[in-house]
N, C-alpha and C positions, 0 to 999 in steps of 0.2 A: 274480407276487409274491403266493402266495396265503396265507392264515395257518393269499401268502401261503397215515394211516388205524390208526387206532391197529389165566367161565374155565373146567367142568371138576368133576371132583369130587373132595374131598379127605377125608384123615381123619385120625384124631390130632390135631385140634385145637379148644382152646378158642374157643367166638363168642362170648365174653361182652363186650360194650360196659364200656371202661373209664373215658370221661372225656369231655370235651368240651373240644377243645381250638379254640376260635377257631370258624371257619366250619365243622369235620369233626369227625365222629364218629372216635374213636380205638380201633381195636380191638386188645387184647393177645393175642397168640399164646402163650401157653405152653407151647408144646412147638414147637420148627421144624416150620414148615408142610413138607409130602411132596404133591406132586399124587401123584396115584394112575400116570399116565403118565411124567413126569420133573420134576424141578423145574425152577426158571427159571435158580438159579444156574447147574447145570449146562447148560442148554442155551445159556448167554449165556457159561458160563466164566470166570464172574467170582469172586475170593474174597470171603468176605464183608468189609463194608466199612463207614464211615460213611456219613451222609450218605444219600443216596437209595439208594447198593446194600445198604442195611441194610431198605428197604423193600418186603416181599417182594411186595403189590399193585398199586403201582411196577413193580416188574420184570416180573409178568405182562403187563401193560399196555405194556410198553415191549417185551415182545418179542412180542408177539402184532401192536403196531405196525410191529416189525420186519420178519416173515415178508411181511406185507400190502404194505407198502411195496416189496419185491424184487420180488414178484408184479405187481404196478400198475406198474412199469418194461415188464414184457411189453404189457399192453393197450399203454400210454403209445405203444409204438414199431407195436403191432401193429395198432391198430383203422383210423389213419389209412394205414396200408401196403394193410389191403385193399380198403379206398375205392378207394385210388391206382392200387395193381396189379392185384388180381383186378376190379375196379368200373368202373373207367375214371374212376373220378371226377373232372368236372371242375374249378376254380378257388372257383366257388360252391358247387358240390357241398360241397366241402371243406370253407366256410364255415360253411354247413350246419350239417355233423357239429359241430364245434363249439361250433357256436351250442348246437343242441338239450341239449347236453352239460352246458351250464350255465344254459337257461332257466329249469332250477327255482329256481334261488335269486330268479328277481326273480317267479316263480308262488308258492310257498309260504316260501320266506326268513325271512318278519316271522313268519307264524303259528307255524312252525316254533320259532321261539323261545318263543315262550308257551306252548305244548307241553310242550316244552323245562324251562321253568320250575316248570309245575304237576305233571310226572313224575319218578319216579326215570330217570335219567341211563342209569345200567349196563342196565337193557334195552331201551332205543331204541340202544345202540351194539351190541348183539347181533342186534336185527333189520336193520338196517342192511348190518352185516355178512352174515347170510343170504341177504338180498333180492338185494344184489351179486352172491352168489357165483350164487345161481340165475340170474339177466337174463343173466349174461353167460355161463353154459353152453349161452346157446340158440346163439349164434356156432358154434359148433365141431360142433352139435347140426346145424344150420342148414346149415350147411356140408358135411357128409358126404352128406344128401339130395339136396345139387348145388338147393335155395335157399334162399341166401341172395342177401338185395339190398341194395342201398344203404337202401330203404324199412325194413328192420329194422334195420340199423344204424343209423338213425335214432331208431327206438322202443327197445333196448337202450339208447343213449344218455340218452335224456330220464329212463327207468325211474334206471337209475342213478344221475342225477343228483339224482334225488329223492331215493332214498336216501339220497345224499350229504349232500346238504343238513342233513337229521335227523341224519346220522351225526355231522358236522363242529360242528352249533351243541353237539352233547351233550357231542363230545369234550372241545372248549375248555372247557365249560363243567364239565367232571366232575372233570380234574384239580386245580381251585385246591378242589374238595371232598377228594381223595385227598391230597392234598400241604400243607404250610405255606404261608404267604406267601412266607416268605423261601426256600423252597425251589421255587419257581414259577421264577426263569430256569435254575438248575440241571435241574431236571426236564423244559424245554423244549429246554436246551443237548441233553439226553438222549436225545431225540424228534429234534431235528435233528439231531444227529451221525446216527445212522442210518440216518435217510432221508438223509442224505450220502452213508453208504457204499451203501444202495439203489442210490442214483443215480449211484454210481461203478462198482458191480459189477452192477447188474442189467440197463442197455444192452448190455451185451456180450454177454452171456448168453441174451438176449431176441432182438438179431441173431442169435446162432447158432441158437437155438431156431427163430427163424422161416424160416430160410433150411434148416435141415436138415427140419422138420417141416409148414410153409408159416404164416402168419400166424392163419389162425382155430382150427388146432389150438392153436396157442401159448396164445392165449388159455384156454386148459383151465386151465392152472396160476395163472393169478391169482384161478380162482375157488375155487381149491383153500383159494389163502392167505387168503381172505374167510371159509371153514371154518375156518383153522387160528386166524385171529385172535378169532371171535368164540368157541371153544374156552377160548382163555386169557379172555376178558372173564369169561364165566361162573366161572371158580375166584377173580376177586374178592371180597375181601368186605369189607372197610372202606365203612362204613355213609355214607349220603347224611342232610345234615337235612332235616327236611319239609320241604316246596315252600313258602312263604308268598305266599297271593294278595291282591296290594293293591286290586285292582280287583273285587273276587267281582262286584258288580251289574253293573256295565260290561260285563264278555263280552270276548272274544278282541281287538277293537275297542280298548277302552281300555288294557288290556294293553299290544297293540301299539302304539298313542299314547304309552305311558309309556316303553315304550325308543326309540322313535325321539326323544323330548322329551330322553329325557336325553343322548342320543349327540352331538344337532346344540345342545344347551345345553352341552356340556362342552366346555371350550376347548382340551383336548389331545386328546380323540378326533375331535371334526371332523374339523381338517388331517390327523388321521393317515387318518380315514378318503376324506379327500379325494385327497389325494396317492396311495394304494393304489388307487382307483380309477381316475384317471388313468392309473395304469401299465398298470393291468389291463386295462383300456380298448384301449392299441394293442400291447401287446404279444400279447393276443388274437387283435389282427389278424395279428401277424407267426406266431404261430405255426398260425394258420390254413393258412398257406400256406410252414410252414419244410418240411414233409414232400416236399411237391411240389417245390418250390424243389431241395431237393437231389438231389432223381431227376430233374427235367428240365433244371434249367439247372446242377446241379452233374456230373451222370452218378452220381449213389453209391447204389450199392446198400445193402440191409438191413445186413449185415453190418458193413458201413464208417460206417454212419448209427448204426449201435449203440456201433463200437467211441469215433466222437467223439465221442457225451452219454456212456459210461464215460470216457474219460479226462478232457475237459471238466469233468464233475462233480466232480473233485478238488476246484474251488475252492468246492464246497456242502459236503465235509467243513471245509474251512482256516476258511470262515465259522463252521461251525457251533461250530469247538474255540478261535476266536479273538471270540467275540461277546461274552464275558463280560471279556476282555482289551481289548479296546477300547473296553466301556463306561466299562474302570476308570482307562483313559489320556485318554479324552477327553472322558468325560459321556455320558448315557444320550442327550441331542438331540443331540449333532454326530455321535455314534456311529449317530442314524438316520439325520441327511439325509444327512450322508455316504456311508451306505450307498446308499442313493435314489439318489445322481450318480454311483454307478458301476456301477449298472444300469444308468440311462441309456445311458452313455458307449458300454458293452458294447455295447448295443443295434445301434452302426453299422457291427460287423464285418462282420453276416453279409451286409447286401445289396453290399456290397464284394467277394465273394468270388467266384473263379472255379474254375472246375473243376481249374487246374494251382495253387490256391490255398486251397484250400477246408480243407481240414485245416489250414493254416497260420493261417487267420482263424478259422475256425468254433472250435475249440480254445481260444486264447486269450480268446474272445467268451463260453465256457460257463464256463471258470476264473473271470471276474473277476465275470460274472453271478452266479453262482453263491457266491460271496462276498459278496458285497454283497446277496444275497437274503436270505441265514440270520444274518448280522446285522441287517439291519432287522429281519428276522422274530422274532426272538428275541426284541428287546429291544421292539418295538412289543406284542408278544401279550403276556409278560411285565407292561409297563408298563397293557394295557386291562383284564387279569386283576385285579391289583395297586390299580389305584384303583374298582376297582365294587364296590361290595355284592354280597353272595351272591346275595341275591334278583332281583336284576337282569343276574344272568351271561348267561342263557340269552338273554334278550332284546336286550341288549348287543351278542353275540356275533352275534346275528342280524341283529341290524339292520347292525352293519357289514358282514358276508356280503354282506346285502341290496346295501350299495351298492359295495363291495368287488368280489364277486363277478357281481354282477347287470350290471356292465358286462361283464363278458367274452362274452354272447354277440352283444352287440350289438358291440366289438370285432369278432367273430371274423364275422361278416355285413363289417362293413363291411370287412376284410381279403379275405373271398372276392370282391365287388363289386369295391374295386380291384383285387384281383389279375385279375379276368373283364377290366376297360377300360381297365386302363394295364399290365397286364402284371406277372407277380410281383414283380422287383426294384423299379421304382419304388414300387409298393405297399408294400413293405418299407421303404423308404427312410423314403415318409413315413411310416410306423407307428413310425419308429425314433426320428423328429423328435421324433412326440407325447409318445413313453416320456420322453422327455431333459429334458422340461418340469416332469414330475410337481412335482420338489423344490421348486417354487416356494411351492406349499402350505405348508412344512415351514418354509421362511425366514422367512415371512410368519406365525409362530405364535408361542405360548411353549413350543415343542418344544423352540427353538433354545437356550434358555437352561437347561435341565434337566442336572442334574447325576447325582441321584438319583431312584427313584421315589417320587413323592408317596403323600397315607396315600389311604387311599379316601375317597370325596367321594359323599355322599348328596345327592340332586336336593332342589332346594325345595322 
């Protein structure tokens, strides 16, 4: 549950800065923006519209996230397949991979955010995006020479990860620059719908790609889409406001002190950050070990492993077109923890399942996850965006990463560990437990009583 991958040159257009609206710079196009290669309307097929499809660096943004996110389905299914298959990789091995995948965020996480802060936005999500596309051409590069090891796939991972890291604190943090307030869940409904349909249509795609061409080739195209994304970043141009640093004498140190102060001082991002962490924590573990899990104790090959997270991920679109609809039926806190306990719940398909059973649980187990993921996601990112000061996005967003995210390689260890000494399914079993818990966070807050999101809240 991570929060929980998003331009080019153009012409015919005025850049002249019109106003200042709120925390963004506002810039007027007077003439419809043309990229020089296609527009976004066209490539999205969308007519023009109110609202956010009336926002043409929006759209760049949302489909250059679009391309990315299709592409990142291939690694997703392919990096742990050649561990598995071509690697022999064992239980821990796996854990491993994992792990290192997400080390960075508890190595660079906090700084990353003060980073974050003191730069413009839009080219840390350009290098980001480059850096990716390059780490992970060495796999396929790697691969034709006959070595490739488990030991690279190690180091592509960590690289990656790092970039991630930078890429993820800038993203969150770039859009509540590019968008209104009030246009922040709309603009994330927008983000996740697509990675919805990513995750519905690019398993499938991904199995056939990897079974016809083998797993490390596959990987070729999502570094493609790491080109194509940071492509569209570059034809952005709605302006960022200066960075303002509260700490100048302090140094990176105090920085970092000021948004961890204010994360674990504010009483609605705690538990949210607590609760996220907790999930991320065993679910880590469980998917440490789902790849394997389904090659040796389910029998399912690539292709069949693809086509369950494509249809499975149905319920990551119904989430994502339904999160704005159930915040409005039930309240922005019962609309999360709810979502939270049917994560959990989801959570107990998979170590239940057998080989003469295994699409019949595992399917069901990604539908209702997958719903319950992009409404909490929604409205949880939405609601951390929504109540912080600009100035403190960057750091904000890191710091929750930090604790957010910084469990999951220590998850994804302790998932390979058990699965090495009690065997996969027990392993899962318990990992499934832990997930089931998280919500308890979430009860025990003033989440639970949240109707609407609150204004923003400056630290003492």
């Amino acid at each position: 549950m991570g929060n929980c991958k998003p331009n080019g040159l153009t012409h015919g257009v005025d850049h002249g800065y019109d106003s200042l609206d709120g925390r963004r710079l506002v810039k007027r196009h007077r003439r419809p923006l043309r990229a020089t290669f296609f527009t976004v309307e066209a490539a999205l097929g969308a007519p023009r519209r109110s609202g956010l499809w009336a926002h043409a660096d929006f759209l760049k943004l949302w489909a250059g996230q679009t391309i990315s996110q299709f592409g990142s389905q291939i690694t997703f299914l392919a990096l742990p397949l050649v561990a598995a298959l071509l690697l022999g990789a064992t239980p821990l091995e796996m854990g491993v991979l994992s792990a290192v995948e997400m080390l960075p965020f508890l190595l660079v996480g906090l700084p990353a955010g003060v980073w974050v802060d003191r730069m413009p936005r839009r080219p840390i999500l350009i290098a980001g995006d480059l850096g990716r596309a390059l780490v992970l051409a060495s796999i396929p590069l790697a691969f034709l020479l006959d070595a490739l090891t488990i030991g690279q796939l190690y180091v592509v991972a960590f690289i990656a990860g790092t970039f991630t890291v930078f890429f993820d604190v800038a993203y969150m943090s770039f859009l509540p620059a590019l968008v209104t307030r009030e246009e922040l869940v709309e603009g994330n409904s927008k983000l996740e719908t697509t990675r919805a349909a990513a995750q519905i249509a690019g398993p499938g795609v991904a199995g056939t790609l990897i079974q016809l061409f083998s797993a490390p080739l596959a990987i070729l195209v999502d570094s493609l889409s790491f080109l194509i994304s940071a492509a569209f970043l570059l034809a952005v141009h709605t302006g960022e406001p200066a960075a303002v640093r509260r700490n100048p004498a302090g140094g990176v140190r105090a920085e970092i002190g000021e948004g961890l102060r204010y994360v674990f001082s504010q009483p609605l991002l705690r538990p949210i950050a607590s609760a996220t962490a907790t999930f991320n924590l065993f679910s880590s573990a469980t998917f440490a070990l789902y790849i394997l899990f389904a090659v040796e104790e389910l029998a399912l090959d690539a292709a069949v492993i693809g086509l369950i997270f494509a249809v499975g991920n149905v319920g990551a679109l119904l989430g994502a077109t339904a999160a704005g609809t159930a915040t409005r039926l039930l309240g922005l806190g019962r609309s999360i923890i709810g979502a939270m306990v049917l994560c959990g719940l989801a959570s107990f398909l998979l170590p239940l399942a057998t080989p003469a059973t295994a699409v019949a649980l595992l399917v069901p187990s990604l539908v209702v996850s997958g719903i319950g993921n992009m409404v909490y996601n929604i409205n949880q990112v939405s609601l951390r965006q929504a109540i912080t000061p600009a100035r403190l996005q960057g750091r904000m967003n890191a710091t929750v990463r930090f604790m957010v995210w910084g469990t999951m390689p220590i998850g994804s260890l302790l998932g390979g560990t058990l699965g090495q000494w009690l065997g996969l399914r027990p392993a899962i079993l318990l990992a499934a437990a832990g997930s089931a818990s998280a919500f308890v966070w979430l009860i025990a807050s003033p989440v639970r009583t949240l109707r609407v999101q609150p204004p923003p809240v400056e630290p003492d």
